[in-house]
N, C-alpha and C positions, 0 to 999 in steps of 0.2 A: 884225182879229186882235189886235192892239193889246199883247200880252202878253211878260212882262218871265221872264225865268228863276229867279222865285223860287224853283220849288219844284224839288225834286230830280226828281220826275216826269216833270215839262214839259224839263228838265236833260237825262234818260237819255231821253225821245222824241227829243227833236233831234238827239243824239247818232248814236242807233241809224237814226236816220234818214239822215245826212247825212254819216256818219263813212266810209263805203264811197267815196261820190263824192268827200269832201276827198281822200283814200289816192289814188284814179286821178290828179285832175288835177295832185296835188302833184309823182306819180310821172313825170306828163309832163314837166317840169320840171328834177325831180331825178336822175334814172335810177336811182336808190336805193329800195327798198322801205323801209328802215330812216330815212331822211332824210325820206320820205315819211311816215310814220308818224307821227314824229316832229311834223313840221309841223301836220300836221291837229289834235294832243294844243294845241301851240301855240294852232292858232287856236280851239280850245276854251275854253282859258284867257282868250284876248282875251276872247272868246264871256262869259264868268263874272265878269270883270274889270268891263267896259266894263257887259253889262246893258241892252243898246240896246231899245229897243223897235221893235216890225218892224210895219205895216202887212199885210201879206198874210205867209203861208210865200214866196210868190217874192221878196219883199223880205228875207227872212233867207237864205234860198238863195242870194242875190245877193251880201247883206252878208260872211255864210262863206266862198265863193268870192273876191270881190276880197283879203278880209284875208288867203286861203290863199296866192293868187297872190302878194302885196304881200312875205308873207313868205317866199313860192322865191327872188323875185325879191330879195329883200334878203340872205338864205343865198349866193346863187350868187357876189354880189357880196363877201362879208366875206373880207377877209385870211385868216384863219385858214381856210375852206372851201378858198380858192385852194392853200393850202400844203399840206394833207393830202391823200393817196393814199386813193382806196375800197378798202375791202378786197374779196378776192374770194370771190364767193358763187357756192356748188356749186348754185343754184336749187333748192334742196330747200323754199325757204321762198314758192317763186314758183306762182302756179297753171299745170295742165299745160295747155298749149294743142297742135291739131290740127296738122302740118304747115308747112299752108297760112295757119292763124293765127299762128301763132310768127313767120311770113316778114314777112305784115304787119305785125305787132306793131315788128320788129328794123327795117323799114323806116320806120314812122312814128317811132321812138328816135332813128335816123339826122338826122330832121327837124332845121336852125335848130328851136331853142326857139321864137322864135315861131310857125312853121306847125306845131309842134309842140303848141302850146298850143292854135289856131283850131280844128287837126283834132279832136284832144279832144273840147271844146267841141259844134262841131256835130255829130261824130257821134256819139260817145258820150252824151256829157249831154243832147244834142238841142238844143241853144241853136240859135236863127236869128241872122244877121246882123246884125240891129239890138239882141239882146241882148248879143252878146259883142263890138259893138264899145262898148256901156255897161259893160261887165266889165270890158275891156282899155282903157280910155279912148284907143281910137282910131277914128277914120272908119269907115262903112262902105263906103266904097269900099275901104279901107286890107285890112280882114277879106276883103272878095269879094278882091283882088288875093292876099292870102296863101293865102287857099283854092285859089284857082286854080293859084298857083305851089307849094303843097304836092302838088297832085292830078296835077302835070305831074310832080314829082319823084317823086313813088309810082309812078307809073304807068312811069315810065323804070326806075326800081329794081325795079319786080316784076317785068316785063317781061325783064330783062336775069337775074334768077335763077329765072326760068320758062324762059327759053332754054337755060340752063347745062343 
């Protein structure tokens, strides 16, 4: 693939391609739609800045992704994030989900950021184990244990307002 973002073309493909999946994963992170947006525009900019060249689409899908992560993660951490209050949103700007998806939805939010982030990953974006522990630069034993200790906690959380 070998190709560099000269042209506004290749620009607005990548964009329209990849811009939906930055918005979720940032979201898992962020709990912010707005923050989330925000971030993906960010990693665009790297994206425009930098001009990397990519080997395959899965090597820019890869590259997008760690720069998306790198910068939740460096957001979550800044002084100034720490000191401001979200404001609060009437979900008017959220998409509508079924019930039973809203529940899982509020449950997997609930999630440490990290099992937060693995659940994403494999099941939304479809990543396997040995990709998202190259995303998240950790173990893949580290991934299967968060996976597992996320699925134990969903499972105890849905479980407990499926009873209610």
């Amino acid at each position: 693939m070998e190709e560099s973002l000269r042209t506004n073309d290749s620009l607005t493909q990548t964009i329209t391609k990849y811009a939906d999946m930055l918005v979720r994963v940032c979201f898992t992170y962020m709990k912010s739609i707005h923050d989330a947006e925000e971030i993906a525009q960010d990693t665009f900019i790297k994206l425009i800045e930098k001009q990397p060249l990519f080997q395959s689409e899965e090597h820019q899908k890869a590259w997008l992704l760690r720069v998306a992560i790198n910068l939740c993660k460096n957001r979550l951490k800044s002084p100034w994030f720490r000191r401001t209050q979200p404001l609060a949103l009437d979900g008017s700007d959220l998409p509508s989900f079924t019930s039973e998806e809203s529940n899982v939805l509020n449950a997997v939010q609930q999630l440490p950021v990290k099992y937060r982030s693995v659940i994403h990953l494999y099941y939304y974006e479809g990543y396997n184990v040995s990709e998202i522990s190259a995303l998240l630069g950790n173990k893949e034993s580290t991934i299967t244990s968060w996976l597992h200790r996320a699925r134990g906690i969903l499972k105890t959380t849905l479980k407990e307002d499926y009873d209610e």
